[in-house]
N, C-alpha and C positions, 0 to 999 in steps of 0.2 A: 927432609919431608917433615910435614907439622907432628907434633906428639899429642897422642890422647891419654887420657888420666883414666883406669882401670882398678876398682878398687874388692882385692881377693875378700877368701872368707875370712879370714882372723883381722879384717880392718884397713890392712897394711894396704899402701897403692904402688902402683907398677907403671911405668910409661911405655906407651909401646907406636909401632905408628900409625897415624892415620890411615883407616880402610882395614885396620888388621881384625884377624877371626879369634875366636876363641882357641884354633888348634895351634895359632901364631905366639899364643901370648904362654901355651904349656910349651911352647918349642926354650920359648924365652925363660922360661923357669926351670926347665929340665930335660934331657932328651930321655929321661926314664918316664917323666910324667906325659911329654908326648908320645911316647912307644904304646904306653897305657892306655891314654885317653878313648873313653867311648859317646861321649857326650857334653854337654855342659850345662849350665842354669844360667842364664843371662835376666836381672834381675828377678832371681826367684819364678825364671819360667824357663822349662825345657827345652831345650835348643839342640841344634847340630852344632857337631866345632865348624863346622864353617860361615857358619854366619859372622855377619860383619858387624863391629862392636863401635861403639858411639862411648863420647868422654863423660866420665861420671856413672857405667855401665857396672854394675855390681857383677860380678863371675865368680861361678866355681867347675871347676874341672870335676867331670864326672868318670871312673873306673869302674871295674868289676866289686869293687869294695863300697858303691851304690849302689844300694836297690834301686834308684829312679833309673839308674842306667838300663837296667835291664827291660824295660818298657821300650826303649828306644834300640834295643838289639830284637826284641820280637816284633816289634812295628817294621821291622827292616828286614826279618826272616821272613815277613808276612808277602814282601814286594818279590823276594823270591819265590817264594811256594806261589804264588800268584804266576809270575815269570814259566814256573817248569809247567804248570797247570795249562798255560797257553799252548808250549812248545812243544806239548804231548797231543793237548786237544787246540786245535787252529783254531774251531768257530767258537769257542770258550769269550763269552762277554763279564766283564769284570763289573761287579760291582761296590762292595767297600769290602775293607782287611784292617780295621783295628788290633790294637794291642789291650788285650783285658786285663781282667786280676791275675788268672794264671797261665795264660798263654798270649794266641789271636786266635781271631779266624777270617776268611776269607771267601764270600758270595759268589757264585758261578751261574751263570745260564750258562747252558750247554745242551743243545739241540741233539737230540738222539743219544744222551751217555747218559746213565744212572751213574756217577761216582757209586763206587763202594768202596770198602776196606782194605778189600785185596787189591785195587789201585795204587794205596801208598805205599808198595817198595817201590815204584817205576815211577811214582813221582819223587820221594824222598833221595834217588840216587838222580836223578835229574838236579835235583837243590842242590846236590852234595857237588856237583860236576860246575853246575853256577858259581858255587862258594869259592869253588878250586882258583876260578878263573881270576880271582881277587877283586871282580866289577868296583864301579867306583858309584857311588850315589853323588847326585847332583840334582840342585835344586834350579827351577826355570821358573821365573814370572812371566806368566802368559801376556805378550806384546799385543793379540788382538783373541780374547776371548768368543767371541762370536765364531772366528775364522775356526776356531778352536774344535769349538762346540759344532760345528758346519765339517769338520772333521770326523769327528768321534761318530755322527750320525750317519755318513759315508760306509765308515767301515764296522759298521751295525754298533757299537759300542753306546749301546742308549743309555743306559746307569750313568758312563761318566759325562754322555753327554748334558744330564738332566740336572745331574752336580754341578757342574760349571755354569751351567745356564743360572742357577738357584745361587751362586755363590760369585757371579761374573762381573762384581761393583765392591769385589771385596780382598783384590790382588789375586787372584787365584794361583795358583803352582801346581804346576808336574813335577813330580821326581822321576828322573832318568835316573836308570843305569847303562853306563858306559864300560866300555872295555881298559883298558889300561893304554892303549892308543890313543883313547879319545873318541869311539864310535859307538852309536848309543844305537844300544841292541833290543831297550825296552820300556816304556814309560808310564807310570799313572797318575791320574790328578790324587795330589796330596797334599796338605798345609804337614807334614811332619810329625818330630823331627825323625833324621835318618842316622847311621852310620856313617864315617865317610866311606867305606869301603866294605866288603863282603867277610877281608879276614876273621876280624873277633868273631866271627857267627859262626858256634864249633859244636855246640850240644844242641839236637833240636830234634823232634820226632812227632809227627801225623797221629793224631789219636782214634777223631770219629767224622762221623758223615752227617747231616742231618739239615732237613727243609726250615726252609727261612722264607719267608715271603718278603718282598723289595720295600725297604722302609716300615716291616711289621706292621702290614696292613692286610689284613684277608681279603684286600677288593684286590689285592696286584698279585702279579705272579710268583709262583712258587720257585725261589731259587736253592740252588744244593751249597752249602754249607763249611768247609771243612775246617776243623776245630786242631790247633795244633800246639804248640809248646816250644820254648828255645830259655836254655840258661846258659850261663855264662860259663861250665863247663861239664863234662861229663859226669861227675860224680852228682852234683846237684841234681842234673836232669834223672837220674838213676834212684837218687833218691826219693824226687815226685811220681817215678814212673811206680815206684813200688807203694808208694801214697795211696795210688790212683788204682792199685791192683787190692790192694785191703779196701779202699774203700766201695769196689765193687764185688766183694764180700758184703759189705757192710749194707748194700742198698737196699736202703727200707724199700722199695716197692718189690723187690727182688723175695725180700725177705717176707714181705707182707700176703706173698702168692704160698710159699712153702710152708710159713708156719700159721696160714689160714687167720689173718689178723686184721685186712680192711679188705674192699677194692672200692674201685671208679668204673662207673656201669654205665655204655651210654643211655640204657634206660631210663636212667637217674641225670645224667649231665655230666660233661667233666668239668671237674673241679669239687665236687657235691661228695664225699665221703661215706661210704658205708662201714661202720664197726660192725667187725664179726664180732662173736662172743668172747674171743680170747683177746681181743687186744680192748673190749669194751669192757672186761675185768679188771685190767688195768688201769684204763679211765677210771671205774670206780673207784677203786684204792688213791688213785689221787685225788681227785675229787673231795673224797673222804677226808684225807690231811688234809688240800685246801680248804674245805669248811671249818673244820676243828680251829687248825691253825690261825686264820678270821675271827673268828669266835674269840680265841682268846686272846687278841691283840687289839680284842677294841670296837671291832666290826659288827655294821649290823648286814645282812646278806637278803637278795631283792633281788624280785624278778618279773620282767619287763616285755611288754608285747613284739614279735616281728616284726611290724609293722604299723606304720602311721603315716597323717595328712600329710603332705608336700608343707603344710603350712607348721610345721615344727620344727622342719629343716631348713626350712624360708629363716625362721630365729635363731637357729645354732649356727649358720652361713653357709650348711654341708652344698645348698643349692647354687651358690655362688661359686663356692672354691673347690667343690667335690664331685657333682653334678654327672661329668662323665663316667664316673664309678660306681653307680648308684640304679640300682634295678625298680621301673616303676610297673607297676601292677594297679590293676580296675577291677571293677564289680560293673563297671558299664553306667553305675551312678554316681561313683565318689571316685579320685585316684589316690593312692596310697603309694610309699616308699615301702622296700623289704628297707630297715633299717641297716646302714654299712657301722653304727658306731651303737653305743646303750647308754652315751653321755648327756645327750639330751633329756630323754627319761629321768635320770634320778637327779637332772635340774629341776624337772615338775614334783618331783616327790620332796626335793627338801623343799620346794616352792608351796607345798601343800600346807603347810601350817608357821606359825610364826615362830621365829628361832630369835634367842637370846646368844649374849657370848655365853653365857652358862653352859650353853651347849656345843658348844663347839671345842672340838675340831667334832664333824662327824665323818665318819668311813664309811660309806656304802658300796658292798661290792654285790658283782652278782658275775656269775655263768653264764655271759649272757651269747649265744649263737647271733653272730649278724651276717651281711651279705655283701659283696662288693666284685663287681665288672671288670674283674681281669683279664687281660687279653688271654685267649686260649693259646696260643704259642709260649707266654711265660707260667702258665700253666708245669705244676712238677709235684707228681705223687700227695704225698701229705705234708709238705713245705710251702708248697703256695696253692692256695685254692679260691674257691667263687664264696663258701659256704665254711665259718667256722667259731668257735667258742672260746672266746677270750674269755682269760679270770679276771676277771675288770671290777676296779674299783674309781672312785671318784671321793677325794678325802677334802670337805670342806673346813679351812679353820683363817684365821687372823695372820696380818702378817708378821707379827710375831710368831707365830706359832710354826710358820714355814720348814726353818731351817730344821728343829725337834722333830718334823714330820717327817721328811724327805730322808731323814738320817733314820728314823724308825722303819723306815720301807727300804732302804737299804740295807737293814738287818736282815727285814722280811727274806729278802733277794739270797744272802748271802748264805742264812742259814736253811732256806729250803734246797739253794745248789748242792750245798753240801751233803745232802742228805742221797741226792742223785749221784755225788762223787765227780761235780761238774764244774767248774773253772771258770774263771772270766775275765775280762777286759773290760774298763767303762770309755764310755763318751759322751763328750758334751755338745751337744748339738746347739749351733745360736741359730737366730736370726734368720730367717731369706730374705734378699736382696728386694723383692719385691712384692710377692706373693703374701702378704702377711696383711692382718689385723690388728685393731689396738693401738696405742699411743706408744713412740721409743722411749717414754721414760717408766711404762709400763713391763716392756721387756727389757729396760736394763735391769729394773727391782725386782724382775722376774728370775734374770738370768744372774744375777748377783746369791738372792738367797740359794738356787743351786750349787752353784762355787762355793758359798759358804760351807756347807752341807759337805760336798766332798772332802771339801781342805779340813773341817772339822775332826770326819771321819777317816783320816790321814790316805782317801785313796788315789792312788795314781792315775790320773784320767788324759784322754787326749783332745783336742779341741777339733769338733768335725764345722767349721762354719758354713756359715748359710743354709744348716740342714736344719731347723726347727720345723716343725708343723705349723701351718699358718697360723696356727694359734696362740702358740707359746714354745719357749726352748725345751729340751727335752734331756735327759741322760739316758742312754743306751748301754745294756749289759750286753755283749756279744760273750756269747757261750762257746767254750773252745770243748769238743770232742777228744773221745779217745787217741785218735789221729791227728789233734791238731787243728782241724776244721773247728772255722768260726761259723757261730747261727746267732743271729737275729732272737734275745731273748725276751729279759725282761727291760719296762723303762720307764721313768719316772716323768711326767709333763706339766711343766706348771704353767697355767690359766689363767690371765685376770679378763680375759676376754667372754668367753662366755658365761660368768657368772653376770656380767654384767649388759650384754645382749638380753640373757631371762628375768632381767632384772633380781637380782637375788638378796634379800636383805637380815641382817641379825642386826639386832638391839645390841649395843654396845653397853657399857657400865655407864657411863654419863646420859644413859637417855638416846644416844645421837642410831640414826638408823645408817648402818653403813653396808657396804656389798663383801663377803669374803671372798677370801682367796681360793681359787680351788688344782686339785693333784689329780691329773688322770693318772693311774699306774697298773699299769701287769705285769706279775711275777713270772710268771712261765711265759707269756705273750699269748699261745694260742694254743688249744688243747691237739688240734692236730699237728703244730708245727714241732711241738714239743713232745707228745706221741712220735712221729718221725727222728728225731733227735734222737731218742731214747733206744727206740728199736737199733738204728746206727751204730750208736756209743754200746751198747751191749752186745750188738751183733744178734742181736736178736735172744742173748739168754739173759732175760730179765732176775734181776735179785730175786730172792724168796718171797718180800713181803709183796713184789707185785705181779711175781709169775702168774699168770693161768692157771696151770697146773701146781700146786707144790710141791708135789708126792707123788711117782707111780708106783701104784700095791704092784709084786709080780708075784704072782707063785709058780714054785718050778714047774709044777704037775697038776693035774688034773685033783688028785686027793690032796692037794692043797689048799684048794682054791675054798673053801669054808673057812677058814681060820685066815686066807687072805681077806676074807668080806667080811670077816669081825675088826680085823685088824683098820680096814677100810672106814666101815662104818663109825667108827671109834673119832677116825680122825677128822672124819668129816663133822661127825656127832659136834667136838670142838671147836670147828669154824676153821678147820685147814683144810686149804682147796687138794681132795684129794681124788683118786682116779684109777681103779681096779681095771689092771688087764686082764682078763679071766680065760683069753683063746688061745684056742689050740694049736699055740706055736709055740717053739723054742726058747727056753730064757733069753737065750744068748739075741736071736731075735727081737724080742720087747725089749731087753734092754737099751740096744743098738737103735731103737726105732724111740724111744722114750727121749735117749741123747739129741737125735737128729731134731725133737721137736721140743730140745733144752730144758726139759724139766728138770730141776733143783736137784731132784731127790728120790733115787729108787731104794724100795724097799723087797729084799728081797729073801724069800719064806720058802723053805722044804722040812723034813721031818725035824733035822736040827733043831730048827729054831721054833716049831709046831713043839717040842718037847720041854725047851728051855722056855717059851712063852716069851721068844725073842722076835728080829729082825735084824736081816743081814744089811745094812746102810751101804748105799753107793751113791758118791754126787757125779754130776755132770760137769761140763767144761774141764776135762782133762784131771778131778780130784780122783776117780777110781774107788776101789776101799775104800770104805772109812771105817770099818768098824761093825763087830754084832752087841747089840744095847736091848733092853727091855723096849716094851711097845710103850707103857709110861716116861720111860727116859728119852726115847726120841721125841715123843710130841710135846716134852717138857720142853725141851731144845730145842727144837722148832717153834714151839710157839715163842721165846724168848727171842731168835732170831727175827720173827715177822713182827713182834712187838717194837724191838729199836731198831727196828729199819735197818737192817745187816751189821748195825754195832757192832754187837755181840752175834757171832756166826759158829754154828753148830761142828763146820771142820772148816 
């Protein structure tokens, strides 16, 4: 039989024969490597080992010792949990079952069943009874599509029938599951890849239930959901399961209802953010650094209307390229945009007078709240919303001056994380494939001085392509949590697009009038996402300098309580956020109730310390005691702690 030429990862090539699969060619290298195998990459793309490989076909055998693997062991848990889901409920119509970042999930119509919770042991031991069976996954290209499709609508199956119609010029496939006989016991329209068989699928567990509407569209029908999970073995999944129980601890909206901190009202809209007083304290306090912090880096700080003509976004291209995300409003005379961005604006502002290089680089940042038309199903607490407050700057300078810049706001970045005790990861985002603006030799010089700028500043970056903003490449800081959880933080974007849409010009040294360069960038991203972030990573007991509360005065007794409201007033007198409990409850009570609402720092006063002209110190989060000090020496110490941002901490 003729040989085909197969070339592994390390270079080397292999001959194997004609019509063989990827599981063919690990048999031929190893029976260890085939016992292993869970998948493969056939030129740098995803595959099943049984697909059939062609000469000059790049392979690497994929195992448990891939992560890519694992995409392709929960895409294939996903056709089971689908499978037991049928076999329990009959009139169960299938819609899609992707494999995501941390699990899949899987789309149900189901005519008279509310899925809930307590469903998933009697479907999880159904999966488990599948898996036993060893089924085999198998791939079929549909011989006549129509007949197909004239199938699925038979036996009510509309979802898949609508897929294959939409997708029936483009090879379409079913994946079966077959029994170890050869009798195919269940099928869905799938492009893959799969498993070959059901063994490796050993760790996996049902998490939640939740409405989906068909293709995320609020005009179609409301389908049920179920969100699930599969690793490659038990410990792993044991390990995310306990992830996943802290960080339902940790849910900021969880957390936002008990320590009375925002809500979403539908008075208000969802997505639209209300700050209580105690998490809007917070705001301030950043806020406040962010200002300072501007200030002394260079920045001058501006602030910009909600709103304007269609005919300003008509020149930045939001109308063009942004348009469905974008909220339009009338007076009945004029139309107006709510603004989704605040970079147009302080194109007019440097456009307002004539700029020399002299003057350049300039920073303008501002606080600026915009607005932007998110579907309400991707709608989630204070991480994504309709309505919110970027720390947004826009830094005009020369392309010389690029690289100095990008690496100056990467300090910005590094030294304001640190300050929150927050971590990161960068990326460089290039180019999209189509979707974009501007000349390619404009975004290579674009995407060059970034690389510069990184390589520079020796940081380790990953390269995300095709992800730039239509406008320019981008670097993305993703913020790694207490837990490990990445968020969307800060990011740096370089411009040569719309500076020159606004036409925007500085006087060079020779006379010559030329367009600069310009830097969208946000440190934090967005005041609510980063507000949610914060709550999360603290679990809700914020440091001293940005608590709410900083201090509960307690006095034991009743004939205490005057020398608790000297001792109070004192500290407030100072500018520590402080807060007398003076009712007639139990110490042990206010203490208990002071923790549960994680203020910093009780201060706690009976005749002792009325005599000594003390205070008995107790912190929260599990410090206990700490100590009886004078009323001067504590707020000596506290004030020092809320001055270097918990540097220096009082226990």
């Amino acid at each position: 039989m003729a040989q085909i030429e197969i070339i592994l990862p390390d270079g080397s090539k292999i001959n194997v024969e004609e019509n063989s699969t990827a599981f063919d060619v690990a048999k031929s290298i190893s029976e260890g490597l085939a016992r292993n195998a869970l998948a493969a990459k056939i030129n740098d793309k995803l595959s099943s080992l049984t697909e059939k490989l062609n000469s000059g076909d790049k392979l690497e055998i994929l195992t448990d010792r891939n992560p890519e693997a694992l995409a392709v062991v929960r895409h294939s848990c996903s056709h089971i949990m689908a499978q037991a889901v049928q076999s329990i409920y009959p009139n169960a119509k299938l819609a899609i079952g992707p494999a995501i970042e941390n699990g899949f999930y899987y789309d149900f119509d189901i005519d008279g069943v509310t899925l809930k919770e307590e469903d998933f042991p009697a479907i999880e031991a159904k999966m488990q009874e599948l898996i036993s069976q060893n089924l085999v996954f198998e791939k079929c290209v549909l011989p006549d599509a129509d007949a197909k499709i004239a199938e699925f609508k038979a036996q009510g199956e509309i979802y898949k029938a609508e897929l294959v119609e939409e997708h029936k010029n483009d090879n379409p496939t079913l994946y079966l599951t077959k029994t170890q006989d050869g009798k195919e016991v269940w099928n869905d329209f799938c492009c893959g890849p799969h498993l070959m068989n059901t063994k490796p699928i050993k760790a996996f567990k049902l998490l939640s239930v939740a409405g989906a509407y068909w293709r995320g569209s609020e005009k179609n029908k409301m389908l049920q959901r179920i969100y699930a999970t599969a690793f490659f073995n038990k410990a792993d999944l044991d390990a995310y399961l306990k992830q996943l129980e802290e960080a339902q601890k940790r849910d900021h909206r969880k957390l936002g209802t008990e320590l009375d901190l925002f809500s979403i009202q539908d008075a208000v809209g969802s997505g639209l953010v209300l700050w209580h007083p105690n998490l809007a304290v917070v705001r301030e306090e950043i806020e406040n650094y962010w200002r300072n912090e501007h200030r002394k880096r260079g920045y001058v700080i501006v602030n910009t209307p909600h709103i304007a003509k269609p005919d300003l976004w008509e020149i930045s291209g939001h109308m063009g390229h942004y348009k469905e995300n974008m909220f339009m409003v009338t007076n009945g005379e004029e139309d107006f945009v709510l603004k989704p961005m605040n970079c147009p604006f302080h194109m007019l502002i440097y456009k307002s007078e004539r700029r020399s290089y002299r003057n350049l680089p300039i920073r303008m940042a501002e606080l600026g709240t915009v607005y932007r038309n998110e579907r309400s199903g991707a709608l989630a607490g204070m991480t994504r919303v309709r309505g919110f407050t970027q720390d947004d700057a826009h830094i005009f300078c020369t392309l010389e001056q690029i690289t100095d810049e990008v690496i100056n706001v990467i300090d910005f970045v590094d030294d304001t994380l640190k300050i929150f005790g927050i971590t990161y990861e960068v990326e460089l985002s290039t180019r999209p494939e189509d979707n974009y603006v501007g000349s390619l030799e404009n975004w290579e010089k674009a995407e060059a001085g970034l690389v510069a700028a990184l390589e520079k500043k020796g940081l380790k970056y990953d390269i995300n392509a095709g992800d730039g903003a239509f406008y320019g490449p981008k670097i993305d800081f993703k913020l790694k949590d207490a837990i490990g959880r990445t968020w969307q933080g800060a990011t740096i974007q370089l411009d040569f697009n719309l500076p020159e849409r606004f036409e925007l010009k500085y006087q060079d040294k020779d006379g010559e009038l030329k367009t600069p360069v310009m830097l969208h960038r946000v440190i934090l991203g967005s005041m609510e996402r980063f507000a949610g972030l914060l709550i999360e990573n603290y679990t809700g007991a914020f440091p001293t300098w940005l608590a709410p509360v900083q201090v509960e005065v307690i006095p034991i007794a009743d004939r205490h309580v005057d020398y608790a409201e000297s001792v109070y007033k004192k500290l407030r007198d100072m500018g520590i956020r402080a807060k007398l409990d003076d009712r007639s409850e139990s110490m042990n009570y206010k203490i208990r109730e002071a923790q549960n609402k994680k203020v910093p720092y009780m201060l706690v006063m009976g005749d002792k310390e009325i005599e000594a002209n003390s205070v008995a110190v107790r912190g929260s989060s599990g410090r206990g005691q700490i100590g009886v000090m004078s009323v001067d020496e504590f707020a000596q110490k506290i004030q020092k702690e809320i001055e270097t941002k918990g540097q220096e901490t009082l226990a």
